[in-house]
C-alpha positions as CSV (number, residue, x, y, z in Angstrom):
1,X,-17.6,2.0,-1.4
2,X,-19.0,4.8,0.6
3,X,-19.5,3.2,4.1
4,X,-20.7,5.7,6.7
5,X,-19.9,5.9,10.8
6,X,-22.2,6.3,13.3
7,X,-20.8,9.9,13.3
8,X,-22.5,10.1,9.6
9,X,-18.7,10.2,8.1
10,X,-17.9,8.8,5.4
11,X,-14.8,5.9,5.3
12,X,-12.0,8.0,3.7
13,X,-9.9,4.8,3.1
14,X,-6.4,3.9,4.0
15,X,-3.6,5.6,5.4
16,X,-0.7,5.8,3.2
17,X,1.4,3.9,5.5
18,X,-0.9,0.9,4.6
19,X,0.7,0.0,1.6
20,X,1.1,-4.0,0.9
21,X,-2.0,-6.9,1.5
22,X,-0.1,-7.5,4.0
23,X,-0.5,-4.6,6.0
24,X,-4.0,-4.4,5.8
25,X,-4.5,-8.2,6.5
26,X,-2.6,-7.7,9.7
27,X,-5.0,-4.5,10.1
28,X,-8.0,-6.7,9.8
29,X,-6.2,-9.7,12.7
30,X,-5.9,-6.5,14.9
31,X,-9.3,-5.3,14.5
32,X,-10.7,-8.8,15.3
33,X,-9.0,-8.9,18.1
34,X,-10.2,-5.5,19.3
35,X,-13.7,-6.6,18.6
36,X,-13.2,-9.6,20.8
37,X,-12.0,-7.6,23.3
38,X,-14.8,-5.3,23.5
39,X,-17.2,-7.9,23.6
40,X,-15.7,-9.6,26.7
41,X,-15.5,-6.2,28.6
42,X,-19.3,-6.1,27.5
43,X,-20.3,-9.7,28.7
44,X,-18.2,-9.5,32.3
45,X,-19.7,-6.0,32.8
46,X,-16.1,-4.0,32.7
47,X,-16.1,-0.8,31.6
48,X,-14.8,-0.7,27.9
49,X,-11.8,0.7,27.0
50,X,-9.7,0.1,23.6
51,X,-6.7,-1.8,23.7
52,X,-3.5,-0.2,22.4
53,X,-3.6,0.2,18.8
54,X,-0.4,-0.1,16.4
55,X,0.6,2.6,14.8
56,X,-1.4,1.6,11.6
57,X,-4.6,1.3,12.9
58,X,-3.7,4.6,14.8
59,X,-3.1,6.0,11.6
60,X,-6.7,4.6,9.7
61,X,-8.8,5.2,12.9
62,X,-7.7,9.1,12.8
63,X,-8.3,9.0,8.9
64,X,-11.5,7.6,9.5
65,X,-12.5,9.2,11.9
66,X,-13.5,6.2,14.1
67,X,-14.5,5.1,17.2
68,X,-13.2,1.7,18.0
69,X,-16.0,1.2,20.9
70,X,-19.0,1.9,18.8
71,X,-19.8,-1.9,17.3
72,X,-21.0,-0.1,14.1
73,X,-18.1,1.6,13.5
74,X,-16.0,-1.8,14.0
75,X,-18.4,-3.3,11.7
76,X,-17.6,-1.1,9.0
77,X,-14.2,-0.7,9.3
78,X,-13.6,-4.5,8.7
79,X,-16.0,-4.4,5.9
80,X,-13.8,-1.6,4.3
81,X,-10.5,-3.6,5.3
82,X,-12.0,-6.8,3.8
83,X,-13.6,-5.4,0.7
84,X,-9.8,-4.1,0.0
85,X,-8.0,-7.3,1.0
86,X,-10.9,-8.5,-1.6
87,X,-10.3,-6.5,-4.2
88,X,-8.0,-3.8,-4.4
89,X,-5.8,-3.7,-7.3
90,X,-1.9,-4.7,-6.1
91,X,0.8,-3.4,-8.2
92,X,4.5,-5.4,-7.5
93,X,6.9,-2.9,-7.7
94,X,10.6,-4.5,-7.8
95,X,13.8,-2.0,-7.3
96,X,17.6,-2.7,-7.1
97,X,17.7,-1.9,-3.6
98,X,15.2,-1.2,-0.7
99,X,13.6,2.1,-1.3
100,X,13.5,3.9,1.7
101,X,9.7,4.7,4.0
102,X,9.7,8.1,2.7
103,X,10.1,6.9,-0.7
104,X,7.4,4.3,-0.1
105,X,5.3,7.0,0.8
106,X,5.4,9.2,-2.1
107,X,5.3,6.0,-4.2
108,X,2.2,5.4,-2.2
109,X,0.8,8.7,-2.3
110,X,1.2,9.5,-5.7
111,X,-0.5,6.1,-6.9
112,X,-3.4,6.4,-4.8
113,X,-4.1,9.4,-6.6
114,X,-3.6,9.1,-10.1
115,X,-4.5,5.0,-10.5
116,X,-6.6,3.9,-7.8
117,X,-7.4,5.3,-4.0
118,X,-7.2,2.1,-2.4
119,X,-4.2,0.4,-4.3
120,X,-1.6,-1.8,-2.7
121,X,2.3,-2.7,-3.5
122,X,4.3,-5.1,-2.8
123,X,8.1,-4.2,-2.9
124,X,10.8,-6.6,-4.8
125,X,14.1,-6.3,-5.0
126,X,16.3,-6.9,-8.1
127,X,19.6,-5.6,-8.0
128,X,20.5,-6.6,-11.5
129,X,17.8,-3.7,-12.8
130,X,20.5,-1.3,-11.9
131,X,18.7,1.8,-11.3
132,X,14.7,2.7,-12.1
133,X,12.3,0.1,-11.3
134,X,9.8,-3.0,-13.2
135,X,6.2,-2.3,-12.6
136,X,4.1,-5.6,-12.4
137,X,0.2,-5.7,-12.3
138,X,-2.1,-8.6,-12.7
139,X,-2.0,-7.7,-17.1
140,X,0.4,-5.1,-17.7
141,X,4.3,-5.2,-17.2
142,X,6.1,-1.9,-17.3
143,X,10.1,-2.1,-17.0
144,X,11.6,1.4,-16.0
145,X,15.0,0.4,-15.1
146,X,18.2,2.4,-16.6
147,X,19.2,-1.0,-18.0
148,X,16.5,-1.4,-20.2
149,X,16.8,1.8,-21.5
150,X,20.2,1.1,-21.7
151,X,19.5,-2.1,-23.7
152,X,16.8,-0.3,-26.0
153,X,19.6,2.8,-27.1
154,X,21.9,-0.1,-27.5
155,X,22.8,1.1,-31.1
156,X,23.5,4.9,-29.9
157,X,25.7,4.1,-27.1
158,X,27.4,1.7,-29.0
159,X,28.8,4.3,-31.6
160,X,30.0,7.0,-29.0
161,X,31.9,4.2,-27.6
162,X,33.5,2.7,-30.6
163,X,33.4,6.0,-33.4
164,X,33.9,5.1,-36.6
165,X,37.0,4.5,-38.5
166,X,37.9,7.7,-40.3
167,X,38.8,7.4,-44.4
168,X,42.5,8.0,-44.7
């Protein structure tokens, strides 16, 4: 998935703000629209000028290294968004309350190192979990949460609360 800019860069990937198929499906709507509106500076003769960006696709063009007027760069840029969209692997994360964006970050960070550099999450909540989090991919469930491990030492906890009877 090495795409290359006009620049002779390579793609890096995604920022790791980008983090759910959302994000990078409203990444691709803004890039279409940016292409659109390039090409109709082009056709009525305007100089071209890039429209304001959100702070996403701030964020991937500086990661990229990109150049939102050069066609080429465009081009490949919604070929990387798109092959993602496609088929990046999406892990659904659910937690007992709404982790925070630094949190998200980390998350984000830390996965798009040691599973996969373009993965994407989607956040759930479940506040019956209690604390920890269930991990969901398309084949694999992984549940972290303290009441499964609560459930699985069921046995242990159960005699510190209730000792046993002592002989008389």
């Amino acid at each position: 998935m090495a795409h290359e800019t006009t620049h002779g860069t390579k793609l890096v990937g995604l920022p790791l703000s980008v983090v759910s198929p959302v994000d990078v499906g409203r990444l691709i709507r803004e890039l279409e629209t940016i292409d659109n509106t390039v090409l109709e500076q082009v056709l009525r003769g305007q100089t071209t000028t890039v429209p304001p960006t959100s702070r996403l696709m701030a964020q991937t063009i500086e990661l990229n290294k990109i150049n939102l007027l050069d066609e080429g760069d465009r081009k490949l840029l919604t070929q990387l968004l798109t092959t993602v969209r496609d088929k990046a692997p999406v892990l659904h994360i659910s937690y007992s309350a709404d982790p925070t964006p630094v949190f998200i970050e980390k998350i984000m960070g830390w996965l798009r190192t040691e599973i996969h550099p373009l993965v994407l999450m989607t956040i759930g909540l479940q506040p019956n979990i209690g604390a920890g989090c269930i991990v969901r991919s398309t084949n694999h469930y992984f549940d972290c949460s303290l009441r499964q491990n609560f459930m699985n030492k069921r046995e242990l906890l159960m005699s510190k609360l209730l000792p046993e009877e002592q002989p008389a």
